[in-house]
C-alpha positions as CSV (number, residue, x, y, z in Angstrom):
1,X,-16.5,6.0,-1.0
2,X,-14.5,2.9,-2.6
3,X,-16.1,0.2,-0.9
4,X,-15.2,-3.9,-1.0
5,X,-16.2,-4.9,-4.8
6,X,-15.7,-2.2,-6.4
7,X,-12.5,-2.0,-9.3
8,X,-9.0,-0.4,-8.1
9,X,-8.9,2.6,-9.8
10,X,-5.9,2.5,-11.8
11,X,-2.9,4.8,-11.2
12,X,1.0,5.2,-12.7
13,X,3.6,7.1,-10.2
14,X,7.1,6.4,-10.2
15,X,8.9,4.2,-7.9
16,X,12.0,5.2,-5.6
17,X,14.1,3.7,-8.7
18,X,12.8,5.9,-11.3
19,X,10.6,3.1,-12.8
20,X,7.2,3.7,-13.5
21,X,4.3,1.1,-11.4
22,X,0.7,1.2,-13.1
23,X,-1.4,-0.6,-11.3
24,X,-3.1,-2.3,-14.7
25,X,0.4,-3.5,-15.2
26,X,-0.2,-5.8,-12.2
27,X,-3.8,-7.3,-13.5
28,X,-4.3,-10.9,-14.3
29,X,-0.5,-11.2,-12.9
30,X,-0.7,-10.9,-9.1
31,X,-2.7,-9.3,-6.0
32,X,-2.0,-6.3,-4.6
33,X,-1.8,-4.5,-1.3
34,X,-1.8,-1.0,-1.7
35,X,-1.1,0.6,1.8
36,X,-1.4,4.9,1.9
37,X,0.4,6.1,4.4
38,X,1.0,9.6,6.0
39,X,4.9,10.4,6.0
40,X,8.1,8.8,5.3
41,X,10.5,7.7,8.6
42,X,7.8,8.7,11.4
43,X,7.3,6.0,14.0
44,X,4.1,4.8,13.1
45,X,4.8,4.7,9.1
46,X,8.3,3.0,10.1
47,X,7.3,0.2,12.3
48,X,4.5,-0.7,9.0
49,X,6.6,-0.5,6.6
50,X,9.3,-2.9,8.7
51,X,6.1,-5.0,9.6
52,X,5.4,-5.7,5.9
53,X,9.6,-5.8,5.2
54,X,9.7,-8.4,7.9
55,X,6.6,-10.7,6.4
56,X,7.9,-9.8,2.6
57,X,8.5,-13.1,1.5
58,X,5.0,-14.8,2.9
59,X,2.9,-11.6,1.0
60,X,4.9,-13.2,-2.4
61,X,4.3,-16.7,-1.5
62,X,1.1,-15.8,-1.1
63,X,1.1,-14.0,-4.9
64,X,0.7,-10.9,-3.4
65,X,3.2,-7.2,-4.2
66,X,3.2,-4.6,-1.5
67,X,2.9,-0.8,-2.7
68,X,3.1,2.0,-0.2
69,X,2.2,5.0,-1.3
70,X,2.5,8.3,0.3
71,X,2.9,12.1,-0.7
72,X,6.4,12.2,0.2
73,X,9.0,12.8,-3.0
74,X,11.6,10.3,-4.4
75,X,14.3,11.3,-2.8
76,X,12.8,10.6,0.5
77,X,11.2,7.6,-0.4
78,X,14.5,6.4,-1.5
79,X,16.4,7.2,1.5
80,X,13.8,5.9,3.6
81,X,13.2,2.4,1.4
82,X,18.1,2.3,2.4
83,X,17.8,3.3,5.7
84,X,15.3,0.4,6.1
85,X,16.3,-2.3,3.3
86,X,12.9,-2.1,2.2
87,X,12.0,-4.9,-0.9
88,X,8.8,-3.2,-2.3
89,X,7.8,0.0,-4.0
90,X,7.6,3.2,-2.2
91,X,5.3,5.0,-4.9
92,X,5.2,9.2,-4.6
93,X,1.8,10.7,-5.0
94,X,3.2,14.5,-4.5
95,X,-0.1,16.1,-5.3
96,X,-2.2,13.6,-3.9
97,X,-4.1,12.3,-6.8
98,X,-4.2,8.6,-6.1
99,X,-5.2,9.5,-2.5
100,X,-7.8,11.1,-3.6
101,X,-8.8,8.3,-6.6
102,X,-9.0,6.5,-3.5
103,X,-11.0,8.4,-1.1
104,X,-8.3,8.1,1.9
105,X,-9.8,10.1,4.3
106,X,-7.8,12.4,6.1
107,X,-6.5,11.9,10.0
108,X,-6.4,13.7,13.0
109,X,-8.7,16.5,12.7
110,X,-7.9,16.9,9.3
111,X,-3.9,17.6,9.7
112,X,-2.4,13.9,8.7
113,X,-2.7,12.4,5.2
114,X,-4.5,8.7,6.2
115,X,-3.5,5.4,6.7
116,X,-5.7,3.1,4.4
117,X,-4.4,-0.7,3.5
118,X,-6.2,-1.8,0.3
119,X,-6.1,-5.4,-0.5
120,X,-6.9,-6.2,-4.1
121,X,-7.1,-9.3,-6.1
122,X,-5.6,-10.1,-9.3
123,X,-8.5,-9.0,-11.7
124,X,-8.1,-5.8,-9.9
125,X,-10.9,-6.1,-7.2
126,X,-10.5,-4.7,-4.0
127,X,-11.2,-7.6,-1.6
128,X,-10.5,-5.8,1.7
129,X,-10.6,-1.8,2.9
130,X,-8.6,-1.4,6.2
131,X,-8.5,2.4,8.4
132,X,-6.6,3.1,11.2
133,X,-4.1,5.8,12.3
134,X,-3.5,3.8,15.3
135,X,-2.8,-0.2,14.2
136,X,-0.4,0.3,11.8
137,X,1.2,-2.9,12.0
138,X,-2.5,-4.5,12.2
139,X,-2.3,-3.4,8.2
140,X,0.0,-5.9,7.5
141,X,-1.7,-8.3,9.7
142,X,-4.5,-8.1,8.2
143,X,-3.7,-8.1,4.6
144,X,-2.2,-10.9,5.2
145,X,-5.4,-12.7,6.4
146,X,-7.0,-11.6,3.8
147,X,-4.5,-13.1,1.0
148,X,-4.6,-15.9,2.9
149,X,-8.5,-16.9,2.5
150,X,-8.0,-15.5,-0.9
151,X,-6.0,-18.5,-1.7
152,X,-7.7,-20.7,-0.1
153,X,-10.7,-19.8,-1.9
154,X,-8.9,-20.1,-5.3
């Protein structure tokens, strides 16, 4: 299990643009918060990803990207990053391979891909490990604190 310490794994999956995000790419530039969630325009994963669209700016002031990362395809990611005016990266893991990179446990009995907010600094350290199917707007929240005391420790 990836535990606080321990280096991101590195990944590359194309964005809802066609571009292609590598985590590595991000290294030595700016902090991270990787969020996994389980499906595109479902209550839950639509009131975090607002939640982080609504506090956008103060995760950049704070020298932070967000990434949300799920196993739906482009296309949806791309309708749901319109529908929403979401400013960050919707990244598609379709087989599940970062997921996995990242030991996200999976939810309810098994049935739900998890919800796992990963905070991690710019030398690629994960600072901060957050699980819950239930707080999803306590993810954003939290990451936030996070980058907060980050920067106040730097």
């Amino acid at each position: 299990m990836l535990q606080v310490g321990d280096q991101a794994p590195d990944f590359t999956l194309k964005t809802t643009t066609g571009d292609t995000f590598r985590l590595a790419d991000q290294r030595g530039q700016r902090s991270v918060v990787l969020y996994f969630y389980p499906k595109d325009d479902t209550p839950g994963c639509t009131a975090q990803a607002c939640s982080f669209r609504d506090q956008y700016e103060d995760f950049q002031d704070l020298g932070a990207e967000v990434v949300g990362i799920s196993s739906d395809d482009e296309q949806s990611h791309q309708k749901f990053t319109e529908k929403h005016r979401l400013p960050f990266p919707l990244l598609a893991d379709a087989g599940g391979q970062v997921r996995k990179r990242y030991e996200v446990p999976r939810a309810l009995l098994g049935l739900l891909p998890g919800r796992v907010t990963f905070v991690i600094d710019k030398n690629g350290v994960i600072q901060y490990i957050f699980n819950s199917m239930s707080g999803a707007t306590d993810h954003v929240r939290n990451a936030k604190q996070v980058l907060e005391k980050l920067a106040q420790t730097a």
